[in-house]
N, C-alpha and C positions, 0 to 999 in steps of 0.2 A: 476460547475467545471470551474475554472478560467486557462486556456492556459496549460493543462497539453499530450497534443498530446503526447511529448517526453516522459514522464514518465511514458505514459501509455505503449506505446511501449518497453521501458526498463525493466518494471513491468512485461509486457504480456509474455517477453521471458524471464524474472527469472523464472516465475511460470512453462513454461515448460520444463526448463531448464534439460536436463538427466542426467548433470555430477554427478557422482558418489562422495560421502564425503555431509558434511554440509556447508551450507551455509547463510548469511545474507544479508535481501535486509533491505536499507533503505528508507524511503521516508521521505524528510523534506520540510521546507516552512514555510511558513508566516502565522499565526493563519488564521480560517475562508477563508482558496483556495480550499479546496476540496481534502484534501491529505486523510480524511477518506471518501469521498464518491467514492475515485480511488480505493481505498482497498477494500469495501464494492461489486463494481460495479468487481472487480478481483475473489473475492471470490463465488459472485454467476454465474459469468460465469465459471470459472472454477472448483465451486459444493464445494469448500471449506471452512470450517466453518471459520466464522467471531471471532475473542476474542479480543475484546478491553481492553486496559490497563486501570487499577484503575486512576481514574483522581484527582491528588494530589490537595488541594486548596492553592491560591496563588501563583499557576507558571504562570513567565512570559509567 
């Protein structure tokens, strides 16, 4: 994981976030920084299953 301190932190408190309604977190970045090993490493701390999206071929 390539310098993601802030995101984890932003990540850590969407995840427990209580407000009530729906909501969207995003996480973006530069191919290969660790934006799936942040998610991965969110989801088994917080006991959340993991679903990654269909990986299209040819995307930049």
């Amino acid at each position: 994981m390539f310098d993601r301190d802030v995101e984890w932190s932003a990540l850590a408190g969407f995840a427990v976030d209580e407000r009530l309604g729906a909501t969207l977190g995003v996480v973006s970045g530069r191919r290969r920084q660790g934006k799936t090993f942040l998610l991965r490493a969110l989801c088994a701390t917080t006991g959340s299953p993991f679903s990654p999206s269909a990986r299209r071929s040819g995307a930049t």
